[in-house]
C-alpha positions as CSV (number, residue, x, y, z in Angstrom):
1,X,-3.2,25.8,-10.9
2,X,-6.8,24.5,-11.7
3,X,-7.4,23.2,-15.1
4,X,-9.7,25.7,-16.0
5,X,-6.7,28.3,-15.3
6,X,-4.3,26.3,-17.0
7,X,-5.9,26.0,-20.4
8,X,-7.1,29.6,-20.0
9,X,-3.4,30.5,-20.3
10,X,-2.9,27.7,-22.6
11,X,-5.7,29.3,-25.2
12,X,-4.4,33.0,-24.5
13,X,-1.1,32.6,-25.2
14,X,-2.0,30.6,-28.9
15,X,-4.1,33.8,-29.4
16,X,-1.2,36.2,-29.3
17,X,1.3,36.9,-31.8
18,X,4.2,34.4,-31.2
19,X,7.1,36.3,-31.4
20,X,9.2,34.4,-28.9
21,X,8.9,36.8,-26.1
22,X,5.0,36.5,-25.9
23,X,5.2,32.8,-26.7
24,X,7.5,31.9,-23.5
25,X,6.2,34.5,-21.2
26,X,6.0,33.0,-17.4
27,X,3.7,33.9,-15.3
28,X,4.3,35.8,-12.5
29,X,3.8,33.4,-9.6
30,X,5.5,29.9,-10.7
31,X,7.2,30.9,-13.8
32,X,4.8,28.8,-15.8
33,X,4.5,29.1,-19.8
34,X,1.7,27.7,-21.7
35,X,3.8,24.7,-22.6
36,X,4.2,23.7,-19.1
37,X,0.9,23.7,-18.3
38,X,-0.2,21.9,-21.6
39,X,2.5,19.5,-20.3
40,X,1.4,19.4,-16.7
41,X,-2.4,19.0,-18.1
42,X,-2.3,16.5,-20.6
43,X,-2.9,18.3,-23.6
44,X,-0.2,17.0,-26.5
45,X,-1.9,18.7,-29.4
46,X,-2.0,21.9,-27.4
47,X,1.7,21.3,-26.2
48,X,2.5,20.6,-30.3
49,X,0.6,23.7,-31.8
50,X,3.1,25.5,-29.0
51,X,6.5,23.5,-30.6
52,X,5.4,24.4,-34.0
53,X,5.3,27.9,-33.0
54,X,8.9,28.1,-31.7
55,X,8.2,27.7,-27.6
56,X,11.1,27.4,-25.6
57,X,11.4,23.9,-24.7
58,X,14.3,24.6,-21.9
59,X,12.6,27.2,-19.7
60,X,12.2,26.4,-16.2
61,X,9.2,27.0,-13.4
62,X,10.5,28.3,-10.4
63,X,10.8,24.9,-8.9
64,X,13.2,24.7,-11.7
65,X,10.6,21.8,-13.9
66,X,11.1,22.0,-17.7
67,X,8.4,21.2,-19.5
68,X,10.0,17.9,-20.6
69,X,9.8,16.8,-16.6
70,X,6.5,17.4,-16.1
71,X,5.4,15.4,-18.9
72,X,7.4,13.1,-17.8
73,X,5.8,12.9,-14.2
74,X,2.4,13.1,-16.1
75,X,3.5,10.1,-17.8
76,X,2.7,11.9,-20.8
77,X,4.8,9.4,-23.7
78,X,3.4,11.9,-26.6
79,X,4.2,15.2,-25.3
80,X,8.0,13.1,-23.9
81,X,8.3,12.2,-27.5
82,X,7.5,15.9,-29.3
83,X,9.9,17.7,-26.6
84,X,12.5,15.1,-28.1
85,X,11.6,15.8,-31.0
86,X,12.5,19.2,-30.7
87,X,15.1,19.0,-28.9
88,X,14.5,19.6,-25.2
89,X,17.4,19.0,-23.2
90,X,17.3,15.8,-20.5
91,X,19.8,17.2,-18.3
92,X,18.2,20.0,-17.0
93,X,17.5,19.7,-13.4
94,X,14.5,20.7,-10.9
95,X,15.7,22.4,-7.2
96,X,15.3,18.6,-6.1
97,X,18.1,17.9,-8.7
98,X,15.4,15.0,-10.6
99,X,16.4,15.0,-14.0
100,X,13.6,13.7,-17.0
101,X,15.8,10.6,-17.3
């Protein structure tokens, strides 16, 4: 995904009603939410507006990547810290079986 697409999701997702279902929707070809790609983009204030609203901190692309793993590959200490923080699991592991820790 571009940037450009990424946010685009990012922004239209925090534009809909966060009812949970709409809030952790996937997309259709990587299984994606918003607070993946706010992860995988660098964008912690983005990635905490979608916490505070009650995203799913445990879903899982269809490479199997929480959102906690790709901030940590992004090396992404504040979005790492807010996942914590609301308790996204560390044991949840990617089809290459890499773990966040």
């Amino acid at each position: 995904e571009s940037f450009i697409a990424a946010w685009l999701q990012v922004r239209n997702t925090l534009q809909l009603d966060a009812d949970g279902q709409i809030l952790n929707a996937q997309d259709n070809v990587r299984k994606g939410t918003a607070l993946m790609y706010a992860a995988l983009n660098k964008l912690p204030s983005i990635a905490h507006k979608l916490l505070e609203a009650g995203s799913n901190t445990d879903l899982e692309s269809s490479s199997g990547i929480s959102a906690l793993l790709f901030a940590v590959q992004q090396n992404e200490l504040s979005i790492v810290e807010d996942l914590c923080a609301h308790q996204a699991s560390v044991f949840i592991t990617n089809n290459d079986r890499q773990t966040p820790i």
